[in-house]
N, CA, C and O atoms as a GROMACS GRO file, in nm:
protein
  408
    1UNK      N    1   9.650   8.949  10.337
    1UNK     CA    2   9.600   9.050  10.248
    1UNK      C    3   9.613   8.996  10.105
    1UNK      O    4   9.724   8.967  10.062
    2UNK      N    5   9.488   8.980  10.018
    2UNK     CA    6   9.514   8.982   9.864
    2UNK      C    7   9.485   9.098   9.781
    2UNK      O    8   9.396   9.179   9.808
    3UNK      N    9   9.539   9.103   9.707
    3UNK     CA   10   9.509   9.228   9.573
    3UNK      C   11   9.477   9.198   9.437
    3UNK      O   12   9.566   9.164   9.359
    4UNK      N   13   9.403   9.203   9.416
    4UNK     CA   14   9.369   9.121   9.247
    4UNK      C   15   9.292   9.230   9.198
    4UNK      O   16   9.243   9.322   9.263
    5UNK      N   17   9.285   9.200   9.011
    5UNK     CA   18   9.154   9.262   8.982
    5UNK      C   19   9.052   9.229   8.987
    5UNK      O   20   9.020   9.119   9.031
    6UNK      N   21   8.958   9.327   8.939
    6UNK     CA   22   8.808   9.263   8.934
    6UNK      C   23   8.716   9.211   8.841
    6UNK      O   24   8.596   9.222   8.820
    7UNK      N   25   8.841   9.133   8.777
    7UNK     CA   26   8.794   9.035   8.660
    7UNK      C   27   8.669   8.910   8.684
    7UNK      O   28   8.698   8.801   8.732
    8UNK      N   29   8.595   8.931   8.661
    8UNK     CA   30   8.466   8.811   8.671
    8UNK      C   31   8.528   8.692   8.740
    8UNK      O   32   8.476   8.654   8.845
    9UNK      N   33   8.629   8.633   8.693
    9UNK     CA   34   8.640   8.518   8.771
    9UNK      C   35   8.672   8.540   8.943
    9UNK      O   36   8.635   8.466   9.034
   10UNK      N   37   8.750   8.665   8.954
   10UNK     CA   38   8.821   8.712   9.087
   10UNK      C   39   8.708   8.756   9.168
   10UNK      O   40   8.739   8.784   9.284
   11UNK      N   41   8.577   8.770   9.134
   11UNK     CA   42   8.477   8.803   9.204
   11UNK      C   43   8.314   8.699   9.198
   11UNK      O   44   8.195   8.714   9.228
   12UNK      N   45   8.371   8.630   9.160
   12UNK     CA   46   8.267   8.514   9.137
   12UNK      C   47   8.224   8.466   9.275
   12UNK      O   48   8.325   8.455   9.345
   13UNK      N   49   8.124   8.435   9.334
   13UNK     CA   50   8.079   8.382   9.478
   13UNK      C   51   8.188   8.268   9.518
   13UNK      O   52   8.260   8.282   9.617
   14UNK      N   53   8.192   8.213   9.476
   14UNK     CA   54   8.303   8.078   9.522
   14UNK      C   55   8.436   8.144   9.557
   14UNK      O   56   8.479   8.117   9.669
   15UNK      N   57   8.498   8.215   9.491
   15UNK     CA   58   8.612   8.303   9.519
   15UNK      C   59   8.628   8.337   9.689
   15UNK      O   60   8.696   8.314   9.789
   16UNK      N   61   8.458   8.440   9.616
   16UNK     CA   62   8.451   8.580   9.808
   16UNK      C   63   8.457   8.486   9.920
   16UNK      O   64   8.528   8.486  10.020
   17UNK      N   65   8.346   8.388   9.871
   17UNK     CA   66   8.370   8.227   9.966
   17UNK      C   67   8.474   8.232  10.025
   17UNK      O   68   8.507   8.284  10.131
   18UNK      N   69   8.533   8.167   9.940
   18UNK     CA   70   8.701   8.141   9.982
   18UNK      C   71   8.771   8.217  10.062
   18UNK      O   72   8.805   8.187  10.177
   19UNK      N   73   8.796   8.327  10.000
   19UNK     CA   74   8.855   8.395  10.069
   19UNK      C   75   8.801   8.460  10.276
   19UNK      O   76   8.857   8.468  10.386
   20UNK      N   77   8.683   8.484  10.227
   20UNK     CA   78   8.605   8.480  10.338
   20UNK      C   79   8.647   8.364  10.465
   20UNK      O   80   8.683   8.383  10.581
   21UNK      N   81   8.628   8.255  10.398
   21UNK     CA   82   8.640   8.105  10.479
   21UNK      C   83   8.809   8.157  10.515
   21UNK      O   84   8.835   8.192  10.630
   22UNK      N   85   8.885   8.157  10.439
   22UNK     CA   86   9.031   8.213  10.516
   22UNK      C   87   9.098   8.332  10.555
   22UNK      O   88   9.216   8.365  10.557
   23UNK      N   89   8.946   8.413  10.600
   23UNK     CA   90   8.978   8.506  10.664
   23UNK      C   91   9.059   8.559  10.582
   23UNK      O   92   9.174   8.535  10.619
   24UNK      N   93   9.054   8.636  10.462
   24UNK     CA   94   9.196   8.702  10.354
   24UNK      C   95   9.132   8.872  10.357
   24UNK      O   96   9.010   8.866  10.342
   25UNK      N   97   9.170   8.992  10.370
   25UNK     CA   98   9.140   9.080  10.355
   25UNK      C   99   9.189   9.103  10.232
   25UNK      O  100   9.296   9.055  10.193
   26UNK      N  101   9.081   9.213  10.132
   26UNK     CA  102   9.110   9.174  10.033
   26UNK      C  103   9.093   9.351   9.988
   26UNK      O  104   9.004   9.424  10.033
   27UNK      N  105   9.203   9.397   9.888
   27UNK     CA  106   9.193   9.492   9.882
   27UNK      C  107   9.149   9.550   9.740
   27UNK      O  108   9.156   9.505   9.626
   28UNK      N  109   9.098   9.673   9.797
   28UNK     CA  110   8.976   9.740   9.641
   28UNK      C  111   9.038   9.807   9.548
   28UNK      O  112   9.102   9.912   9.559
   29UNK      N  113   9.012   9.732   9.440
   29UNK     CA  114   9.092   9.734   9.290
   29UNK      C  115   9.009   9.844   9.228
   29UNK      O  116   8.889   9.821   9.210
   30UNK      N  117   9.077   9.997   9.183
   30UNK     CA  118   9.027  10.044   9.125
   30UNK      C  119   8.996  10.003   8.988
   30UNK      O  120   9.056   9.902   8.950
   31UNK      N  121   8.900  10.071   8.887
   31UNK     CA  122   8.893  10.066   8.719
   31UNK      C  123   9.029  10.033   8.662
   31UNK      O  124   9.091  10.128   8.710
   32UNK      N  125   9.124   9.962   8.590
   32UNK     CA  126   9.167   9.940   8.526
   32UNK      C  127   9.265  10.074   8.516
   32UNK      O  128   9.240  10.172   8.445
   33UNK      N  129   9.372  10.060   8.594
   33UNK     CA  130   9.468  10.162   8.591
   33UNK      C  131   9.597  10.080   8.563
   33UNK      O  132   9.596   9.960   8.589
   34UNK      N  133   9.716  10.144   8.507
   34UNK     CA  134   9.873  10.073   8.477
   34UNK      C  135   9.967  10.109   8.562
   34UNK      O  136  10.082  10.065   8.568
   35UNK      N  137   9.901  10.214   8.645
   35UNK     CA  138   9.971  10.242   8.780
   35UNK      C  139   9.958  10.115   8.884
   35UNK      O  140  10.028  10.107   8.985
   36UNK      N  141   9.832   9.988   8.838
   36UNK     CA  142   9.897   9.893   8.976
   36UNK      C  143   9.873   9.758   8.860
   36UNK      O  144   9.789   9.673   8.889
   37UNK      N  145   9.927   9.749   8.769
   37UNK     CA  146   9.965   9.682   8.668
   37UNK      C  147  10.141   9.612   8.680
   37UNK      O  148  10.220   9.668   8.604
   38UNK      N  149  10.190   9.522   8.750
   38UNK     CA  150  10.344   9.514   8.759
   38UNK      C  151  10.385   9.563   8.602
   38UNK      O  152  10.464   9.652   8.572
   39UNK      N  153  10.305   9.478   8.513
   39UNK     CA  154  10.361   9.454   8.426
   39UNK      C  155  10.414   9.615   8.324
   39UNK      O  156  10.518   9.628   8.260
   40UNK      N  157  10.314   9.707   8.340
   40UNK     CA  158  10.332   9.834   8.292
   40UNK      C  159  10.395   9.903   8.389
   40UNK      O  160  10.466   9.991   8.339
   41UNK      N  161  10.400   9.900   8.532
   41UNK     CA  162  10.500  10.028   8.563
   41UNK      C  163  10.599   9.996   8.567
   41UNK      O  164  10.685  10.074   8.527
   42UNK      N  165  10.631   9.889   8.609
   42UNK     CA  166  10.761   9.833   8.668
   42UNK      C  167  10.864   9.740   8.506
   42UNK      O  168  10.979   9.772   8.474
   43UNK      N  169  10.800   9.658   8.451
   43UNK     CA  170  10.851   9.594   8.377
   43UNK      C  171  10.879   9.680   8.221
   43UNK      O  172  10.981   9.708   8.158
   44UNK      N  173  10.722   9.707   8.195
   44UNK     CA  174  10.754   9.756   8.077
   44UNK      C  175  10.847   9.925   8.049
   44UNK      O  176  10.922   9.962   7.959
   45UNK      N  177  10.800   9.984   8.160
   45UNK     CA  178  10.917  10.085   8.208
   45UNK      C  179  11.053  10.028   8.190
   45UNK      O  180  11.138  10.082   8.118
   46UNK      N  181  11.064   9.961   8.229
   46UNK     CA  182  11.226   9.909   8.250
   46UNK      C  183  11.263   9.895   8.114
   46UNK      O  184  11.369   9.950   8.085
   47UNK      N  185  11.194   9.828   8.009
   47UNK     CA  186  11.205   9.780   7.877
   47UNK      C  187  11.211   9.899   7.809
   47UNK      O  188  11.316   9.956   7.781
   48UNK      N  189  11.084   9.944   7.778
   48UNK     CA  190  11.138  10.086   7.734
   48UNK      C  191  11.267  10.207   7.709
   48UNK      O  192  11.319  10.266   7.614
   49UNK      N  193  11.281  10.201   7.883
   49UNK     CA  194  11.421  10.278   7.892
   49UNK      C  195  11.548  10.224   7.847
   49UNK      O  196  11.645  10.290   7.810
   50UNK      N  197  11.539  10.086   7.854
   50UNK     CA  198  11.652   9.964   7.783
   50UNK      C  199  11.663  10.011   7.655
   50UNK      O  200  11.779  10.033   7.620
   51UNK      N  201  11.577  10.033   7.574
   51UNK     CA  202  11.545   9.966   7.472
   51UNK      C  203  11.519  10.133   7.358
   51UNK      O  204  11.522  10.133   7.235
   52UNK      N  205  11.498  10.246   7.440
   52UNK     CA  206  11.526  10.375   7.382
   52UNK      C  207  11.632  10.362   7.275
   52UNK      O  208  11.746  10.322   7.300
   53UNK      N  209  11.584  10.402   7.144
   53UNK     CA  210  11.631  10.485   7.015
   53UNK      C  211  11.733  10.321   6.998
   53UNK      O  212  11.850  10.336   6.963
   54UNK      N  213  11.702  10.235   7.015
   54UNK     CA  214  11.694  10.091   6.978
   54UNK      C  215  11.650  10.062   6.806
   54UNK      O  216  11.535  10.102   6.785
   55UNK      N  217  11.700  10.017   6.714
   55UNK     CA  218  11.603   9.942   6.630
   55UNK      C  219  11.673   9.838   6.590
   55UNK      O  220  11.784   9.810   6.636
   56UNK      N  221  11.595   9.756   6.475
   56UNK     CA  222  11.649   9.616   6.481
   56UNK      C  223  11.583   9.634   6.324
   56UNK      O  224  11.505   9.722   6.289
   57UNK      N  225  11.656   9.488   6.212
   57UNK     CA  226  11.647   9.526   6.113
   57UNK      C  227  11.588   9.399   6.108
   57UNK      O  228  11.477   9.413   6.057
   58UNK      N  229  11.613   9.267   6.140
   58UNK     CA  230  11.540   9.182   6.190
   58UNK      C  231  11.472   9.121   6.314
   58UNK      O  232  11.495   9.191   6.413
   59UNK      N  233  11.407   9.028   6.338
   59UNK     CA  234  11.331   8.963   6.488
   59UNK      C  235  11.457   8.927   6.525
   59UNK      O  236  11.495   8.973   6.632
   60UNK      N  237  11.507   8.880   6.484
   60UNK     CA  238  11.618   8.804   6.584
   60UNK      C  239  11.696   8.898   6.656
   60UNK      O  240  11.739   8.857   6.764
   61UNK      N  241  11.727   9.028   6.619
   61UNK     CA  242  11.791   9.119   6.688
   61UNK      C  243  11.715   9.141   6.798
   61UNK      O  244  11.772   9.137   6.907
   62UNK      N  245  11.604   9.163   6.793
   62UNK     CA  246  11.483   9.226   6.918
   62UNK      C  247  11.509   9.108   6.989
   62UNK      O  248  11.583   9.123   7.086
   63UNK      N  249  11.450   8.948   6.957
   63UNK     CA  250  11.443   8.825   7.051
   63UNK      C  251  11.610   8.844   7.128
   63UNK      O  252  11.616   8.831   7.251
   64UNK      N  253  11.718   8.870   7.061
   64UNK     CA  254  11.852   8.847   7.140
   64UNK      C  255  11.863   8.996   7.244
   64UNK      O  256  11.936   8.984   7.342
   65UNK      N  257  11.794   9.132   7.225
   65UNK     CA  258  11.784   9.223   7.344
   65UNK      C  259  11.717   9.176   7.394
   65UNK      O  260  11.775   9.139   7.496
   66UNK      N  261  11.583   9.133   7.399
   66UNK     CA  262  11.487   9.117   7.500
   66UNK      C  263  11.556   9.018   7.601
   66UNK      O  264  11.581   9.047   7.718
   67UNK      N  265  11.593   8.867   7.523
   67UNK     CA  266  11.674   8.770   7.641
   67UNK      C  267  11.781   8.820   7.690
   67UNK      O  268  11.804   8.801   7.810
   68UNK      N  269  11.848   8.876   7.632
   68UNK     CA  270  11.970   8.967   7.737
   68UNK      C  271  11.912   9.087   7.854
   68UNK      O  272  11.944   9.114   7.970
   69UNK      N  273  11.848   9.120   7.792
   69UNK     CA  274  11.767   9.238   7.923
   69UNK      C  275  11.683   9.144   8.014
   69UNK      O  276  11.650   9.210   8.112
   70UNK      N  277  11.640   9.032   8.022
   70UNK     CA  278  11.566   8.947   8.117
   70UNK      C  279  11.657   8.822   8.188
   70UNK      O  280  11.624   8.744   8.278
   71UNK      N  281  11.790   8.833   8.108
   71UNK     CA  282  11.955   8.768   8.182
   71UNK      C  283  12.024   8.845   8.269
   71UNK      O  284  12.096   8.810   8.362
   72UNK      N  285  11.994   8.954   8.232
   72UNK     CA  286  12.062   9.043   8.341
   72UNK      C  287  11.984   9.150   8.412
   72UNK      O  288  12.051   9.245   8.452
   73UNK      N  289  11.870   9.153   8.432
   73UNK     CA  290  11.774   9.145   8.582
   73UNK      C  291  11.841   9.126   8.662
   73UNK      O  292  11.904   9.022   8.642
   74UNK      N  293  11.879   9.201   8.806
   74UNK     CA  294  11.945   9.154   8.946
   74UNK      C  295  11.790   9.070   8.998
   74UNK      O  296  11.675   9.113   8.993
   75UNK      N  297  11.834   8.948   9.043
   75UNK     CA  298  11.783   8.861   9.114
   75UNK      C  299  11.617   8.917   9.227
   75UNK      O  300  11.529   8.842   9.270
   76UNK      N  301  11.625   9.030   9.238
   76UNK     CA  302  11.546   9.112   9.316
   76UNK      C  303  11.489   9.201   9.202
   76UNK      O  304  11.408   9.283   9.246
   77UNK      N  305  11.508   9.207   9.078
   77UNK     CA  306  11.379   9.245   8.986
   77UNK      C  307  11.293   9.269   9.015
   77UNK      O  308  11.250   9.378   9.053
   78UNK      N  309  11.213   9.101   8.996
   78UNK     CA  310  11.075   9.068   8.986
   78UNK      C  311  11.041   9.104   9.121
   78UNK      O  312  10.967   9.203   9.121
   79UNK      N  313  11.063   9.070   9.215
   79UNK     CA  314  10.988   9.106   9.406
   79UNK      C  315  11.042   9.237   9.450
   79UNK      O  316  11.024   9.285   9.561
   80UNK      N  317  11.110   9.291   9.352
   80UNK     CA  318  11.042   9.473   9.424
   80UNK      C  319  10.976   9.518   9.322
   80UNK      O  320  10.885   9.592   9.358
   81UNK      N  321  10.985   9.502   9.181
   81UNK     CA  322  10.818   9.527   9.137
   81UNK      C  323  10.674   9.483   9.179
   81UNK      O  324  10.568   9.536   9.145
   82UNK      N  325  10.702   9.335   9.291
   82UNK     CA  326  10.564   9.319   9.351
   82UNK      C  327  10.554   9.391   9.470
   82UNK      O  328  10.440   9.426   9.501
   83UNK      N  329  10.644   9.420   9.543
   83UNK     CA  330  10.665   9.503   9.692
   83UNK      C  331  10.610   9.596   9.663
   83UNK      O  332  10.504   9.614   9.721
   84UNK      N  333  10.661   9.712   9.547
   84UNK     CA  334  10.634   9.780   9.553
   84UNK      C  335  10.460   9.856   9.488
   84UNK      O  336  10.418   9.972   9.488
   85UNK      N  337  10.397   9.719   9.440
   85UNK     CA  338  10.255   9.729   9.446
   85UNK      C  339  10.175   9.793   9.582
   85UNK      O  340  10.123   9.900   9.552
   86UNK      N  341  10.153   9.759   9.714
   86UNK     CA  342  10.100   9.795   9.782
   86UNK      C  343  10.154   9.909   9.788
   86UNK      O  344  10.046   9.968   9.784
   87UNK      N  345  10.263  10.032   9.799
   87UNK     CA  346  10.282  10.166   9.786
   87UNK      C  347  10.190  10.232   9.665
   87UNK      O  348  10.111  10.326   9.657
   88UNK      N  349  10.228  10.159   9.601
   88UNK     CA  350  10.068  10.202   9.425
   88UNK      C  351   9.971  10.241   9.447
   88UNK      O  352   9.906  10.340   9.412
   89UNK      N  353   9.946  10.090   9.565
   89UNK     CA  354   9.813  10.077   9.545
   89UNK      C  355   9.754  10.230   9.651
   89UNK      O  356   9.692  10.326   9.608
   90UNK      N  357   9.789  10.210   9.767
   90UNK     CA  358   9.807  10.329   9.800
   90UNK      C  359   9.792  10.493   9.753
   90UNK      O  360   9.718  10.583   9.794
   91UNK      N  361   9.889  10.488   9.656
   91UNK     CA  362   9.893  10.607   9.583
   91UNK      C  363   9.764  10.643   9.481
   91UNK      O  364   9.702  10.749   9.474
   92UNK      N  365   9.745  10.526   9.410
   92UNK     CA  366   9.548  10.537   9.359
   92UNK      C  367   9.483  10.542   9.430
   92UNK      O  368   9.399  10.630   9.409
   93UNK      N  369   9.471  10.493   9.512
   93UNK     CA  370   9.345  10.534   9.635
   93UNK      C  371   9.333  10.636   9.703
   93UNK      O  372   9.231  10.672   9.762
   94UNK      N  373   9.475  10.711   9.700
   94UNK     CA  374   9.466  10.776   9.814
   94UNK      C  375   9.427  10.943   9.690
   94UNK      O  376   9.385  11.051   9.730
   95UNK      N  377   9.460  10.909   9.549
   95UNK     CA  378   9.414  10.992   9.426
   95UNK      C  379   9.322  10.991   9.354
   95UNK      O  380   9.288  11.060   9.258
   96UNK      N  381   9.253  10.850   9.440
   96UNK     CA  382   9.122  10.835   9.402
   96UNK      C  383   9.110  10.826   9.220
   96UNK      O  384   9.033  10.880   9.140
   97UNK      N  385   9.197  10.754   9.206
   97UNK     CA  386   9.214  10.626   9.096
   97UNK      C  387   9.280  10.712   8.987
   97UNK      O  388   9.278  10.652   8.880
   98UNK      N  389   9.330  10.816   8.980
   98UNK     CA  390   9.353  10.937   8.920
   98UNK      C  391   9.528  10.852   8.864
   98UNK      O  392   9.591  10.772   8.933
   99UNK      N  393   9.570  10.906   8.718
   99UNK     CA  394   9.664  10.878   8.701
   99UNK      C  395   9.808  10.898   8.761
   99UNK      O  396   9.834  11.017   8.748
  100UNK      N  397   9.901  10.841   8.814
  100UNK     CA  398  10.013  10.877   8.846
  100UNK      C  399  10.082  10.891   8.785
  100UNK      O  400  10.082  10.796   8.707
  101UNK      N  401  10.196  10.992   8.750
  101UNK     CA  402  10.291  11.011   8.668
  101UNK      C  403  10.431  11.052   8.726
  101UNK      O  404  10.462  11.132   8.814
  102UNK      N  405  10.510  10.963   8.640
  102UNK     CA  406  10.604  10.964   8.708
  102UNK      C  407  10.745  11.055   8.644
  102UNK      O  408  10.850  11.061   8.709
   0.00000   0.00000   0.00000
């Protein structure tokens, strides 16, 4: 199974080719939602809530939270924000691309 968007290059004939030739089922990317975005539900969520009523008087304060909040990530971070893509994806489709809120 792949999941991508449907950015011009991800749908270009040579691609469907491809994928086709290895047999990949490939699943349908709604319009441009942040509900199956890792980077907005999962990551930047996380940052956010870190980072609430936060300020900094210079960059260097922000650059030394940000590397401390991406040092101490448990090891399983990053791959249950991708796991938990196909439940997403799911959840838009099944809302018919409609926002989720959490």
């Amino acid at each position: 199974m792949l999941f991508y968007d449907n950015a011009r290059s991800h749908v270009a004939q040579v691609v469907k080719a491809a994928l086709q030739e290895l047999e990949r089922e490939v699943l349908q990317h709604p319009p441009y939602t942040p509900d199956l975005a890792p980077t907005d539900y999962h990551l930047l969520r996380s940052l956010s809530n870190h980072m609430r009523s936060v300020s900094f008087d210079r960059e260097e304060g922000f650059k030394n939270l940000l590397n401390n909040i991406f040092d101490t990530r448990p090891d399983d971070f990053w791959q249950n924000g991708i796991e938990k893509l196909v439940e997403r994806w799911e959840e838009v489709v099944n809302s018919n691309g409609e926002c989720i809120i959490e």
